[in-house]
N, C-alpha and C positions, 0 to 999 in steps of 0.2 A: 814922578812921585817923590815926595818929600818927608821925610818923618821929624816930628817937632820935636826940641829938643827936652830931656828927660825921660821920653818915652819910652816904657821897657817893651823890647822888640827880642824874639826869639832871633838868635843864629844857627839857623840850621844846615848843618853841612850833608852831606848825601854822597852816598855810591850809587851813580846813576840814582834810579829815583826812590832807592831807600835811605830811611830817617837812620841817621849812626851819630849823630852829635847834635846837640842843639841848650848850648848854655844859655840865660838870659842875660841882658844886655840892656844900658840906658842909653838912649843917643845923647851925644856932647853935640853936634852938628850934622845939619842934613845940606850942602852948599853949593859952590861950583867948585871947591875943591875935592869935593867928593862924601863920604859919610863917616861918621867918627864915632864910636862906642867904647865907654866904658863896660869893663867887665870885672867885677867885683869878686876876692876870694869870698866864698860863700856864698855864690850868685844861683841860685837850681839850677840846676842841668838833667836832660832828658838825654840817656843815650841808648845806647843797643850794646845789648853782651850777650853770652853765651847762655842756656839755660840754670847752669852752675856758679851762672856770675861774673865768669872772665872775660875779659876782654882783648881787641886784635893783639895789645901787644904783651899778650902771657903766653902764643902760641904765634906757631907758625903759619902761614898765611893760609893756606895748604889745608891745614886743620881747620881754621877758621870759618872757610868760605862752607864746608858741609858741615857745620855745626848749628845746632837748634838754637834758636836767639829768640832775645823777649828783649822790649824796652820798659826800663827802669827809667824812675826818679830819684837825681842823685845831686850834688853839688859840686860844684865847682874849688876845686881844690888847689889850684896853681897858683903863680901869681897873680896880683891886681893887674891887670892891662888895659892899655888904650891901645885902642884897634881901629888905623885908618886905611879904608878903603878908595885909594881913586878912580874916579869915575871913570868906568868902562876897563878898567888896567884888570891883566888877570895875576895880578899879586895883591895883597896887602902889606901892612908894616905895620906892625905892633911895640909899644914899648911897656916895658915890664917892669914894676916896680917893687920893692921888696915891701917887708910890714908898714916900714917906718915911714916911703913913701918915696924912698929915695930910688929914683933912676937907675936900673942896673945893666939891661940891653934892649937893642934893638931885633925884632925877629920879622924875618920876610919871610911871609906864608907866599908859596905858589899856588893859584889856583885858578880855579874858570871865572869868569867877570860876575860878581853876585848882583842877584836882581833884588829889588823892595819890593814888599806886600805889605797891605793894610787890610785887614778883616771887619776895623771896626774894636770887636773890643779887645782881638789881637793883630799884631803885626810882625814880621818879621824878615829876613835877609837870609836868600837861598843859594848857595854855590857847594861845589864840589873840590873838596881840597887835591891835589895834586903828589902832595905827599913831598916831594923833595923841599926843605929850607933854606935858609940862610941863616947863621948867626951872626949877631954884627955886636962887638963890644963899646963900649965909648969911645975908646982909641983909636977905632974903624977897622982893628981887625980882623976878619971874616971867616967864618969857616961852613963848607957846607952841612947840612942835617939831612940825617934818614934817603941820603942814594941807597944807602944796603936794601931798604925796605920798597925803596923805588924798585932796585932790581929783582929784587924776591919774587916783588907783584907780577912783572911781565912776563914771568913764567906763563902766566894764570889768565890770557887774554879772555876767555870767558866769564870769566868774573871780575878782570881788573878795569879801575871806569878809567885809568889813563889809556889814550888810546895812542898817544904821537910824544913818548918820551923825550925826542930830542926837541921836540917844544918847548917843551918843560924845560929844560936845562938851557935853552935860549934863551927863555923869557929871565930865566934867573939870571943868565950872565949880563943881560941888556941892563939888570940894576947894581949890580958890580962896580961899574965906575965913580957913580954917585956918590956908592960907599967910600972908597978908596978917595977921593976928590973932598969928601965930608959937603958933599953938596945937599939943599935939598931934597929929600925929609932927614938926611944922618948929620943939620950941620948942628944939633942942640935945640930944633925948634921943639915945644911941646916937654920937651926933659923936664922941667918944675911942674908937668901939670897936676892939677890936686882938682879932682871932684867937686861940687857945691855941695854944703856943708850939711843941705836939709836931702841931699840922696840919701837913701835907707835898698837895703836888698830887697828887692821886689819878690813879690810871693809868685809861690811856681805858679805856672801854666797848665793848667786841669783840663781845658775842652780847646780843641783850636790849633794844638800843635801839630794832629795830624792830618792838617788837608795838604792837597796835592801841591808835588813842588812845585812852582813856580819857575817859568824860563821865560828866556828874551824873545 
């Protein structure tokens, strides 16, 4: 399956097969290089938080996991990013732009391989984040992101969806040298990229976001 490009597509991420994130998103390319989205500050976003409103990371995991939750609509408040997924890989790479438009990092999401869905008059892209990152600056130096949170979670094997941590930590080191090398995707490809100029933020997602995830 292919998604055509400009089309706003839910990204929905999931713990096991509950809905905890899902920003919208436009496709820049659907290829053999794999899928590519823009994600726009002030893009809606559908996530999950506590009854009170907070979310995982105002509390400890611990807390978290027996706490009453409700899904809110909310937006998307980070930065602008281009999010490319290759196909079949369970990472992505992300580059994050500041207001102005300028290039600021590279970020390696670990995750499980995301599948596409098309609904028709939704569509969207299903995986489950992983939780450990990577930071990668322009200059290609690297640091990792949120092990602490990695480790917190394996306390919590009943509730945590990672199930084989030193996977995770493989898969991330297997894209390590790329970085360090500034090979393909960190040698500069994509850095100038700019939006087409008639994208506008797509209006949230009302019916459709919550069917069942989708798997391979």
């Amino acid at each position: 399956m292919t998604l055509s490009p400009g089309r706003a597509v839910l990204h929905r991420h999931f713990a096991r097969d509950t809905l905890v994130w899902a920003p919208l998103a436009r496709v820049v390319a659907d290829d053999e290089l794999g899928l590519r989205l823009w994600m726009a500050t002030g893009s809606p976003l559908i996530r999950e938080v506590t009854t009170d409103g907070r979310g995982p990371q105002d509390m400890p995991f611990a807390e978290w996991v027996l706490a009453p939750k409700k899904i809110i609509q909310d937006v998307y408040r980070g930065p602008s990013t281009l999010k490319f997924n290759p196909r079949g890989a369970a990472y992505s790479v992300w580059w994050l732009f500041d207001p102005a438009g300028r290039f600021r990092a590279w970020y390696v999401n670990l995750e499980e391989p995301s599948v596409t869905w098309d609904d028709g008059a939704v569509a969207g892209v299903d995986l489950t984040d992983q939780d450990l990152d990577i930071w990668v600056w322009p200059d290609r130096r690297w640091d990792w992101k949120d092990e602490d949170e990695l480790n917190e979670r394996l306390a919590f094997p009943e509730h945590y969806w990672v199930g084989d941590a030193e996977a995770v930590w493989e898969q991330g080191r297997q894209v390590v040298p790329a970085i360090e090398a500034g090979a393909w995707p960190f040698d500069g490809t994509w850095t100038d990229f700019r939006p087409p100029a008639g994208w506008s933020i797509p209006p949230p997602v009302a019916e459709g976001w919550d069917r069942p995830r989708e798997r391979r």
